[in-house]
N, C-alpha and C positions, 0 to 999 in steps of 0.2 A: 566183220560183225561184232567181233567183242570189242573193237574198239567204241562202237558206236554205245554199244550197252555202258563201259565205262563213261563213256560222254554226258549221256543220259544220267546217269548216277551223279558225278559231280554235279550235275547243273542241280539233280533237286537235293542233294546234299544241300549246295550252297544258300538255296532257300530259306534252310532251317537256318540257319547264320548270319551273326550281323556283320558289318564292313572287317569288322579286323578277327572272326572268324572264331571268337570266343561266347558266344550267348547264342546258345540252341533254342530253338522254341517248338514248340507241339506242331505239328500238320497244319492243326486245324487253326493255327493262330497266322501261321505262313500264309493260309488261304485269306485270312480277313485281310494280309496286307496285301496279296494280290486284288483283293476286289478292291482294298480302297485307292490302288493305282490305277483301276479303271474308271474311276472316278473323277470330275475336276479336285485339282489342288485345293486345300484346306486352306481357310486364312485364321489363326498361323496355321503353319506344317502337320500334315497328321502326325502322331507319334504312340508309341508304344512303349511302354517301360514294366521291365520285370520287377515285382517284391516279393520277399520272404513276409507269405502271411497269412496265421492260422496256421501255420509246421507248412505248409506248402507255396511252389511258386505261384504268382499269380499275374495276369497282363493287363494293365490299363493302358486301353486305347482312348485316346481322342479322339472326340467329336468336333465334328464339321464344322460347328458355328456355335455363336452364342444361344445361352440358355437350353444349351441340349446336357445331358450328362453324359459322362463319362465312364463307362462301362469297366466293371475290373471283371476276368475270367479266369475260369479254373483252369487245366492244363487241357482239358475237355471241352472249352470252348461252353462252361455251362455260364451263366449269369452267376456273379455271387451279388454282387451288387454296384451302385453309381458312388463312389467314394466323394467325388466331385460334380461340377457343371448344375444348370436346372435353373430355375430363376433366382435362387438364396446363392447358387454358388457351392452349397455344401454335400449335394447328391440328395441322393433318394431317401438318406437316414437311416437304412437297414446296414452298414459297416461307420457309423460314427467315428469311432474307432481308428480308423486303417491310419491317419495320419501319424498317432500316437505306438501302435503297434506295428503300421510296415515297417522293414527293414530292409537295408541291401539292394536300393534302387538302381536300377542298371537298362539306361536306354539300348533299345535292344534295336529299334529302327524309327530313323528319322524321313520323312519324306525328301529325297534328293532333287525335284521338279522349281 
């Protein structure tokens, strides 16, 4: 039995982790990249990338196809805003900004499909 519990443990440890086991991410951020493995494949690749922004991390996920934005989130999984994507390409214009003030971009998961 405890082997099984450590089993369990490593597997959702590993979730929070990218390939080489250095970029943790939130629960709630593990889950989006579950759901968007349930999903057909992105063209390109879904992807996700951490920045330093605003004193905290932050996740920008890619969206599925053209003219959709590109969602950045807090560690909580809340909206901060579309830094990119939409039909200009530039987001939603409520983080103008992030290109000039992210930092420390760090692909955290790339779709392997």
């Amino acid at each position: 039995m405890k082997w099984l519990a450590l089993i369990i443990f490593i597997l959702l440890q590993s979730r929070n982790c990218n390939k080489e086991g250095t970029v943790r991410v939130p629960p709630c951020i593990g889950e989006k990249i579950d759901a968007i493995q349930q999903l057909p494949k992105y063209n390109p690749p879904a992807t996700v990338y951490r920045y330093s922004y605003q004193n905290q991390y932050v996740y920008l996920i890619s969206s599925n196809c053209c003219d959709q934005y590109n969602y950045l989130y807090d560690k909580n999984c809340n909206v901060i805003c579309a830094p990119s994507g939409g039909l200009t390409g530039r987001g939603d214009g409520r983080c103008a900004d992030f290109k000039q003030n992210a930092t420390g971009e760090v692909l955290v998961w790339k779709d392997p499909r």
